[in-house]
N, C-alpha and C positions, 0 to 999 in steps of 0.2 A: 582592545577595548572589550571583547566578547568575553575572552576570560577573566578580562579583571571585573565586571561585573558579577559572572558567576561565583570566583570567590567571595567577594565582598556580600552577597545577599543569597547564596546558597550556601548552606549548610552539607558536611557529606557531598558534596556535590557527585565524586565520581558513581558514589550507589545509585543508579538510576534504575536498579530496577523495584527500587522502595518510592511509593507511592508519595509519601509524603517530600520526599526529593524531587519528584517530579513537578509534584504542584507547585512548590518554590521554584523551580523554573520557569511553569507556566505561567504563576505570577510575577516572576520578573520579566519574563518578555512579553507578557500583555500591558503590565504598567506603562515601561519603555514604549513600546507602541501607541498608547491612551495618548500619553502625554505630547508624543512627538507627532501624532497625529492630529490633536486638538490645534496646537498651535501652527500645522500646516493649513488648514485650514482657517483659520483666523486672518492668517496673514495673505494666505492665497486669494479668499473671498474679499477681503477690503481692499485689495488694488486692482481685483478684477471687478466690482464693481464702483470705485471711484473711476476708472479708465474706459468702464465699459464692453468690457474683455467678458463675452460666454463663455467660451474655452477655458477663461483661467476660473469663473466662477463655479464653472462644473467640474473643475478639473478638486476646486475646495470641497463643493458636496464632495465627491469620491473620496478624499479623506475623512472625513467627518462619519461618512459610512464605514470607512476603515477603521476609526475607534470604536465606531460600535460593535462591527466586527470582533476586534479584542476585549471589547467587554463580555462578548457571548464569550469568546474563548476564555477569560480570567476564570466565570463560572464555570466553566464545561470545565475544567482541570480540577476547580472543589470537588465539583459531583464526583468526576472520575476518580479523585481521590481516596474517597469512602471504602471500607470494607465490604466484603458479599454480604448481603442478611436473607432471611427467609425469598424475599419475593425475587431476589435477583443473586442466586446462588454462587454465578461466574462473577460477580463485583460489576463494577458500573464505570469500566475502563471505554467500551465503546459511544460513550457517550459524548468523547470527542468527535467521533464520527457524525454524531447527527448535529456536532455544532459548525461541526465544517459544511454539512448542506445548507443550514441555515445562513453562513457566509458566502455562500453561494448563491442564493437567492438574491441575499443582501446587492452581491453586485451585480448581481442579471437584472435588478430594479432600479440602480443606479445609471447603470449601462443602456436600458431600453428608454428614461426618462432623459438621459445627454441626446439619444440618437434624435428626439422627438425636436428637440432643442434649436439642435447644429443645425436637424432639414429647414427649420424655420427661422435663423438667420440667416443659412443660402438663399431661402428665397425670398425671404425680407432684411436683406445687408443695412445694418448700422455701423457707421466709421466708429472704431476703436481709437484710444489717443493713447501715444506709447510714452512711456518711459523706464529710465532707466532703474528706477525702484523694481519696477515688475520684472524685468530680466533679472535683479538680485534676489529676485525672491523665489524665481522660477526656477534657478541657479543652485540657489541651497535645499530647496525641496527636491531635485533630482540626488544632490549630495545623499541626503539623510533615507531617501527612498533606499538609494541603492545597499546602505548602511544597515538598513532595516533586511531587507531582501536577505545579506549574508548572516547577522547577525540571528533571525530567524532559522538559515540552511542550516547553519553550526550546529544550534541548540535541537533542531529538530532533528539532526543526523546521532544528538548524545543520546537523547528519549524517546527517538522513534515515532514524533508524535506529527498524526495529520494533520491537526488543526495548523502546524507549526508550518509544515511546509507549503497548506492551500496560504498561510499567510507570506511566505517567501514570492509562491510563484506571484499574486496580487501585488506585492509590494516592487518588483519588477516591471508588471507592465504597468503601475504607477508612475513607476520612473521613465520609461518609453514614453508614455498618453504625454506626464510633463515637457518631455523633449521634443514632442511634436509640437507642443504649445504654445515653448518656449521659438522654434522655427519659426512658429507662425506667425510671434512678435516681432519678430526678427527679419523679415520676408516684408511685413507691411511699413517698416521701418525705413526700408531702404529701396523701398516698389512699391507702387501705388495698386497692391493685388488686396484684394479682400478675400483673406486666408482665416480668419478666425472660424468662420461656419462649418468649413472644411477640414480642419485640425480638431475643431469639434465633432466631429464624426469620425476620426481617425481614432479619439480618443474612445469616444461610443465603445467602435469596433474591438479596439484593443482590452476593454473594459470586460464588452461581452463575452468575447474569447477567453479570458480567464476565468471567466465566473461557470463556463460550458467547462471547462477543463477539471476546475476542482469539484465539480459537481460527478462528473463523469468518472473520476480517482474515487472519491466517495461512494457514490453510488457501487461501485466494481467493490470495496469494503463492505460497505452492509451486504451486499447480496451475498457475499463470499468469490474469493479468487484463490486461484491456485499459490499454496504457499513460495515464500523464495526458496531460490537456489539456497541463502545462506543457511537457513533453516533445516532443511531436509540433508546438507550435508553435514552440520553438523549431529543431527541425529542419528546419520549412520557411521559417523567417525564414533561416535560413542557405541552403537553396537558393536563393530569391527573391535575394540578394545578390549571384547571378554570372547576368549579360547573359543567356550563351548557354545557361540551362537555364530552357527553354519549357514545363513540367510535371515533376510531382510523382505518383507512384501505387504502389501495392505496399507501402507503408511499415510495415514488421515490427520490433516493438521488444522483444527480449527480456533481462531484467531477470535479473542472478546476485546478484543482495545491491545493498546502498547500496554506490556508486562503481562500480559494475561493470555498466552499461548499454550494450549492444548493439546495432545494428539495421543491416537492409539496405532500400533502397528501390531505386526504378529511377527516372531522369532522363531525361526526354524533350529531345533535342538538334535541332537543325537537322540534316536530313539530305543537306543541302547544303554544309554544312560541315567543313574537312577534319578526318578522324577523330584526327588528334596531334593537334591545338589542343583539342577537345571531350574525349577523356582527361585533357588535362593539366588543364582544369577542373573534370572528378570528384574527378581526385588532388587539387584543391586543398579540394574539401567536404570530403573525406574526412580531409584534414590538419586542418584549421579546426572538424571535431566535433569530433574527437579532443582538440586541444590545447588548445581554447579552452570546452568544453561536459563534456570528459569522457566523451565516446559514442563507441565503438568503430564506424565503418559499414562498409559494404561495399556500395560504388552501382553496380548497373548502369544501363550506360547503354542508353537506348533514341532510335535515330532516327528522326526523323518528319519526311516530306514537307510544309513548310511552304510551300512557291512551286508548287506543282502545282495548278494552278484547280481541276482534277477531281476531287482528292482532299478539297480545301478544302469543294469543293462536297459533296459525300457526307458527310463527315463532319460539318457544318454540315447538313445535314438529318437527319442521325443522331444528334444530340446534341438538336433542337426533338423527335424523337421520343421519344427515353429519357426525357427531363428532363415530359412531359407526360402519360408513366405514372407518373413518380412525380419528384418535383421532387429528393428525396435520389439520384437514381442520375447516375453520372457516367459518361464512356466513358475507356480508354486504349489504347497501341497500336494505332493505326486504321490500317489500310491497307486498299487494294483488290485485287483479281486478275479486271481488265477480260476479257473475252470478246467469241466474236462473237453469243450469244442472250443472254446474261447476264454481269451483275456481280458478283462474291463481295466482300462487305463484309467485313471479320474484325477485330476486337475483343476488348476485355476491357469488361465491365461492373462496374462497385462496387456493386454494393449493402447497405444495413445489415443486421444480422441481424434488425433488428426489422418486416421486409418478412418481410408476412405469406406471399406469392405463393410459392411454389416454384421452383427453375432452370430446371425446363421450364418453368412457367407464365410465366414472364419471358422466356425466349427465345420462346417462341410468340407473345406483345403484342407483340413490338418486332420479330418477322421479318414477323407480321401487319400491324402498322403502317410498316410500311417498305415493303411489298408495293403499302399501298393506295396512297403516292406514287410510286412506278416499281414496277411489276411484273415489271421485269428485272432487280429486286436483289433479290440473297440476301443472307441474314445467318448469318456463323459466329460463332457468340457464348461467348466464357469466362466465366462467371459469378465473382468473388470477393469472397465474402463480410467486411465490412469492420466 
């Protein structure tokens, strides 16, 4: 069904990483959503309020919040849509981000106004009267949830889009809150228990918990997080592809929405080699992210002394020193500034942030242990944190 939708009302479909393909996606699974949300709701709230059912009527608000929901998202895919202009130069791709907190919101209000609900018919119980319309409705609204749940993972795994999957994980524990609700019908049906209050707070819970989830996804997006695995490996499969770039370090990947990824590194070159030939091989990374990965770079280059025995030598015993304070630290930028008492070694160090040690306390291990192999080197050491 997923993809015969996206043929039938996406264009281009597989170019996802052209804006205007994306938002014909986000409009067709906010429609689909609008629509099959309205009439969950409809059909939810009038047998839960002909029977008497909170749990089924709250469980209708929750949909009803959920179209609204994709109404923010229908918008938030236009906006994102749009080209850069003057005042927002990266484009306006993270602007799914802030419509995903807004659906966040959206259910943490939903979620706190069922819990208030549920407490007050545990402690004020009114008998519910069952029938079987309400379990077929209760029935097809876990169907279509779960329907939505994948239908959303698919589409949001082609375009990479937030909004797409805080609407996967919600439509999910939409489908759970219904199952509990549906039990709860089901329970009173066949046992004289007053389960409705109780299933109402179940759902509450299950409500609130997704709504802290996608907020907490989101949140970790605006502020920034460290890029993926798939990302950073494929940027250095593309460096590793040209001869004359001998390392890789500094690699900064900064994310403005889906499609719109960033990033500068620095490239270690032969510093033997002449400097137009080694530009024109940055310019060609830099063409090859861009047109073939979609990553905006900007590489500096860096040269490094690779035929000089003395610096080979130095740096080849400053890398058995680093790597045996701690096997994750790596060196870049190495040069020397020889003298006539002393040697200045100078450096960058990588270390991860999950090194417990401190900047000084790392530079002091490694100008210490470099000490106790020639006492005539020094070490100037950049620490940055990876």
């Amino acid at each position: 069904m997923t993809e015969l939708l996206c043929r039938l009302f996406v264009k281009d479909r597989r170019n996802v990483q052209d804006p205007a393909v994306r938002r014909a996606y986000g409009t067709l699974v906010s429609t689909v959503g609008i629509i099959l949300n309205i009439l969950l709701a409809v059909g939810k709230y009038t047998v839960g309020f002909l029977f008497g059912a909170i749990s089924i009527q709250a469980d209708a608000i929750n949909n009803l919040s959920d179209a609204g929901s994709q109404i923010i998202s229908l918008v938030s895919f236009k906006i994102a849509a749009k080209p850069a202009d003057d005042k927002h130069p990266f484009g306006h791709a993270r602007i799914e981000y802030v419509a995903s907190m807004i659906v966040s919101f959206l259910i943490l209000t939903i979620g706190v106004d069922l819990l208030k609900e549920s407490f007050g018919k545990i402690l004020h119980p009114v008998a519910t009267r069952f029938s079987w319309i309400t379990v077929g409705v209760l029935s097809v609204s876990i169907l279509v949830k779960l329907w939505l749940c994948l239908f959303n993972r698919k589409v949001a795994k082609k375009i990479n889009s937030g909004v797409m999957r805080a609407t996967s994980a919600d439509s999910l524990s939409d489908a759970i809150a219904t199952s509990a609700v549906l039990a709860a019908t089901l329970i009173q049906k066949f046992t004289s228990l007053e389960t409705d209050g109780y299933m109402g707070l179940i759902v509450a819970c299950l409500i609130l918990w997704a709504g802290i989830k996608i907020l907490n996804d989101t949140k970790n997006a605006i502020l920034g997080e460290r890029p993926s695995e798939e990302t950073v490996d494929k940027i250095r499969a593309v460096v590793a592809e040209y001869e004359g770039a001998v390392g890789i370090h500094d690699l900064v990947v900064h994310d403005y929405g889906p499609g719109r990824v960033m990033a500068s590194l620095h490239v270690e070159v032969d510093g033997a080699v002449d400097v137009y030939r080694s530009h024109d091989m940055i310019d060609l990374i830099e063409r090859h992210l861009r047109e073939q990965h979609g990553i905006t770079a900007t590489v500096h280059m860096d040269p490094v002394a690779l035929r000089d025995p003395a610096v080979v030598r130095l740096r080849t015993l400053t890398e058995s020193v680093v790597t045996a304070i701690d096997e994750r630290l790596t060196i870049h930028d190495f040069r020397i500034v020889p003298g006539q008492t002393h040697t200045n070694l100078i450096f960058d160090v990588a270390a991860p942030f999950a090194l417990t040690m401190s900047d000084d306390e790392l530079r002091d291990a490694i100008n210490t242990a470099v000490r106790a192999q020639d006492e005539h080197l020094f070490t100037v050491i950049t620490v940055d944190r990876v």
